[in-house]
C-alpha positions in Angstrom: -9.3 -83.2 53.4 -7.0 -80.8 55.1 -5.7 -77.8 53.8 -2.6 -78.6 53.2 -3.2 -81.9 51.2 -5.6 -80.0 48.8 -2.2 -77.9 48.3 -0.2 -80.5 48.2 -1.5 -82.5 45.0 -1.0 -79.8 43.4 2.3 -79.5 44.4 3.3 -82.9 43.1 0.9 -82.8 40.2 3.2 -79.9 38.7 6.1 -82.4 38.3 4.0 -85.0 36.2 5.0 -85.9 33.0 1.3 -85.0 31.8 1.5 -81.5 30.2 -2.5 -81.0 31.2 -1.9 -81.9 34.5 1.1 -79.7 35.4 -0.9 -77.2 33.4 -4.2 -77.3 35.3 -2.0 -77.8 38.7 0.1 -74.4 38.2 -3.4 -73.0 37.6 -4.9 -74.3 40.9 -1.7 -73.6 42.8 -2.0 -69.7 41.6 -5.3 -69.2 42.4 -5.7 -71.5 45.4 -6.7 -68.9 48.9 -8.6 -67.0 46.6 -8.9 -63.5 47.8 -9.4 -63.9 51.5 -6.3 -66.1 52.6 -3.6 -64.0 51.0 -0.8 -65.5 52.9 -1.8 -69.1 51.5 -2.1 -67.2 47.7 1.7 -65.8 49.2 3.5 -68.8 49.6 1.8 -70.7 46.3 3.1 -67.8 44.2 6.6 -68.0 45.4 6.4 -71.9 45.1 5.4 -70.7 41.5 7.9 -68.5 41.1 10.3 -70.8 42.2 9.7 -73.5 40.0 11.7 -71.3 37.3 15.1 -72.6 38.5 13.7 -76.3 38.1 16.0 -78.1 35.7 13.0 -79.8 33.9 12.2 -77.8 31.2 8.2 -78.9 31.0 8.1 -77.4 34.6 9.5 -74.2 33.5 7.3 -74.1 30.8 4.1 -74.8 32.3 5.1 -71.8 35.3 6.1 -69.5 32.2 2.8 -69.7 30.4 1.1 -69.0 33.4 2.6 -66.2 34.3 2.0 -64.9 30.8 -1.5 -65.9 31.0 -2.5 -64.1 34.3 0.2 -61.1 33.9 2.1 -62.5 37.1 4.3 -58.6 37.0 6.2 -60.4 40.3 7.6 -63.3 38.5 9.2 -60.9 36.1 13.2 -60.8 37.9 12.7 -64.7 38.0 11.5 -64.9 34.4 14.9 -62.6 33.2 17.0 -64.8 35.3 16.1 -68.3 34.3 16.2 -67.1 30.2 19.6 -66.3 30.8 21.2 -69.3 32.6 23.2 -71.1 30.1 21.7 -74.1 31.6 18.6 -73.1 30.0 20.1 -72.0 26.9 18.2 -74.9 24.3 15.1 -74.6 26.6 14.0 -70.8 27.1 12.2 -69.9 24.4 8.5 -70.4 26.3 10.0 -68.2 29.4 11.0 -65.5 26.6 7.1 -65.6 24.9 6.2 -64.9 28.0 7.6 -62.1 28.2 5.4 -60.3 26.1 2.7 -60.1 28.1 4.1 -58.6 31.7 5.6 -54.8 31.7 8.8 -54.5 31.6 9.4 -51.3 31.2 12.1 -50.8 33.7 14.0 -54.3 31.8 15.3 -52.3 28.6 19.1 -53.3 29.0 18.3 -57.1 30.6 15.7 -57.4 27.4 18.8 -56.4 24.9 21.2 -58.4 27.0 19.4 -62.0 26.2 19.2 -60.3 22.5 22.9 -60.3 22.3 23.9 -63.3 24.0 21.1 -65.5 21.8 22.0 -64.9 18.3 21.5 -68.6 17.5 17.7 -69.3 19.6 15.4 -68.0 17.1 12.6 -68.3 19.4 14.0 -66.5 22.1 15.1 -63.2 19.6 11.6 -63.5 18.3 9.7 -63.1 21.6 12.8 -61.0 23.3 12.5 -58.4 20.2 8.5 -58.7 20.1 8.3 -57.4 23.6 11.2 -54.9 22.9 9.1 -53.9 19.9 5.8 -53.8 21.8 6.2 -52.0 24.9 7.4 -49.0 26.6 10.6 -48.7 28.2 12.4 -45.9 30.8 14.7 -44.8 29.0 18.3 -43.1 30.0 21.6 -42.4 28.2 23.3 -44.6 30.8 21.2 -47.7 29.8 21.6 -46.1 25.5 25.2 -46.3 26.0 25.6 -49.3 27.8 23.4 -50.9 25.1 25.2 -49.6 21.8 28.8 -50.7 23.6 27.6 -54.0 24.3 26.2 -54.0 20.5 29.8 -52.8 19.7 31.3 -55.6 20.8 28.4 -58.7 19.6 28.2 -57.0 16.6 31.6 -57.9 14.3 30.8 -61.4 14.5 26.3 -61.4 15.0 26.1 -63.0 11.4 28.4 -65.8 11.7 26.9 -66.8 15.6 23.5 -66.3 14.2 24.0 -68.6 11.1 23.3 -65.4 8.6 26.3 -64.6 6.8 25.3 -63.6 2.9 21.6 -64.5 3.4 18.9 -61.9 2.7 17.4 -59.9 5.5 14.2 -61.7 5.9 16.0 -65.0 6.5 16.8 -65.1 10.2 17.8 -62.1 12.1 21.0 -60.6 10.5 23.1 -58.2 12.0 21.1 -55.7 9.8 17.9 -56.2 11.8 19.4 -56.0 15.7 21.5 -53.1 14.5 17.8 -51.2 13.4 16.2 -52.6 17.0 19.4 -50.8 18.6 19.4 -47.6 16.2 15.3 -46.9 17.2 16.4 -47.1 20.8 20.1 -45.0 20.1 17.2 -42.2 18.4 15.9 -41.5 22.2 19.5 -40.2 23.2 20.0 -36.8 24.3 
């Protein structure tokens, strides 16, 4: 068997309607070339990578959790982008867990931005304002400011969006709980 047909199953297997296949496949695809053919590893990741702007959610899914599991930092931009096509607005909740587990530090006012334009995806908010929560961010007025305007303007109508309106705190995330996410960050301005 050649190279490139090892590669390609793989390739094909990640499309499969099996979730254990395109699991194991996104699995062997990332760490096929090992540490010695790091062109071959090159091209598999950006394959990877790529798969994020695949219109079948499973696909997206299975690449997410990967990237979670091994810490892919690269797939990060990717990652931000697919959460917040609208296309992927009912299926990005995966893409957002696994967020969690890569650094992104430097993503402080793309992490608030899916905040404010998800008040009705529970599961994104959740993992979006776990990793908000979690991690360290660089921090500047600029970003502050640009943060609290664009609170400014989600904020009048958060509750109704978010389904919210007259329910305690601990139901859901009220307006109450993103405005304390964005008041901990507003406490860092100088």
């Amino acid at each position: 068997m050649t190279k490139k047909q090892r590669i390609e199953g793989p390739k094909a297997a990640v499309f499969s309607d099996d979730w254990e296949i395109q699991n194991q496949a996104c699995h062997r695809l990332f760490r096929f070339g090992g540490r010695f053919n790091k062109t071959g590893r090159r091209k598999n990741r950006r394959f990877l990578v790529g798969l994020l702007g695949q219109d079948d959610p499973h696909v997206r899914n299975a690449v997410a959790l990967l990237f979670r599991d091994t810490r892919y930092q690269p797939a990060l931009g990717s990652l931000l982008e697919a959460i917040s096509n609208p296309a992927n607005a009912q299926y990005n909740g995966t893409m957002a867990y696994a967020l969690e587990k890569l650094n992104c530090r430097s993503k402080l006012l793309e992490l608030f931005e899916i905040v404010f334009n998800s008040p009705y995806n529970y599961e994104v908010l959740q993992h979006t304002l776990t990793a908000l929560d979690e991690q360290h961010f660089s921090i500047s007025n600029d970003k502050l400011n640009q943060i609290a305007r664009r609170w400014e303007e989600v904020k009048p109508t958060w509750d109704e969006l978010n389904d919210t309106i007259g329910k305690p705190r601990t139901d859901g995330f009220t307006q109450a709980v993103i405005q304390d996410f964005v008041d901990d960050f507003m406490a860092y301005l100088k």
